[in-house]
C-alpha positions in Angstrom: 3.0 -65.9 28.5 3.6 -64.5 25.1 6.9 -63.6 23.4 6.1 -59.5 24.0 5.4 -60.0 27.3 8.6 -62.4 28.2 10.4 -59.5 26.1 9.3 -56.9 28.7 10.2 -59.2 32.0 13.7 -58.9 30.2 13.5 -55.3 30.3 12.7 -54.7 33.5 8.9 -53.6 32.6 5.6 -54.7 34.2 3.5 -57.7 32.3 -0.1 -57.6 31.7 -0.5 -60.5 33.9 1.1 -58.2 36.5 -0.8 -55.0 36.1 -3.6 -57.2 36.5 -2.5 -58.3 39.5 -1.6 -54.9 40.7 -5.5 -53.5 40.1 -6.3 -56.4 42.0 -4.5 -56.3 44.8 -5.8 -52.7 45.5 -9.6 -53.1 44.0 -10.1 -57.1 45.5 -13.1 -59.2 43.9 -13.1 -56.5 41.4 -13.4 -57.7 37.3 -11.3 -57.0 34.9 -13.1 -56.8 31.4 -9.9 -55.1 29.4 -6.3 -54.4 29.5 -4.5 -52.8 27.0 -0.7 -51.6 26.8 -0.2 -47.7 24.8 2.5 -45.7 24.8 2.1 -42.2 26.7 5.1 -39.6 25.6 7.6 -42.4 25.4 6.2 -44.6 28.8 4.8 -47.6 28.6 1.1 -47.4 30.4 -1.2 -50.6 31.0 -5.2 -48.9 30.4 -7.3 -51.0 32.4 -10.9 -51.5 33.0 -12.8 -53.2 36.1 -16.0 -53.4 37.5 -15.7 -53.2 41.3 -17.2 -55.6 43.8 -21.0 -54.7 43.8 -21.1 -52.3 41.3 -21.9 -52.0 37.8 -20.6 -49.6 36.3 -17.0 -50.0 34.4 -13.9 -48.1 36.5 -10.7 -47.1 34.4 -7.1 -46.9 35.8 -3.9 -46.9 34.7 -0.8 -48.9 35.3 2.4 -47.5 35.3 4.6 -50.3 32.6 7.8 -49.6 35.1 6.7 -49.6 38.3 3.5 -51.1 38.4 1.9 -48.4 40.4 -2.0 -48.0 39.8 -3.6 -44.9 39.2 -7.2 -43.8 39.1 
């Protein structure tokens, strides 16, 4: 784990490793081929993109960086 990300286990804020594990838990066997942290209006929000389970095309979501709640 990297210095940024034990930074925001100390702030109470969601990990990559966990908003990956978040998209996974609801899209299972699905790929992830990027995630990225941004800042919208002051919140932290994980960007991430997957490939589902038997599909091809790329699917984007979004992480909430507090809660960890997935959005499509």
């Amino acid at each position: 784990m990297s210095d940024r990300e034990f930074k925001r286990l100390d702030e109470g804020k969601i990990t990559k490793n966990q908003a990956q594990h978040f998209v996974l838990a609801k899209y299972p066997r699905a790929e992830i081929k990027k995630c990225e942290l941004r800042s919208n209006k002051g919140a932290s929000v994980w960007d991430v993109e997957l490939v589902k389970a038997g599909e091809k095309k790329v699917t984007k979501v979004e992480v909430d960086g507090r809660t960890g709640k997935v959005v499509p």
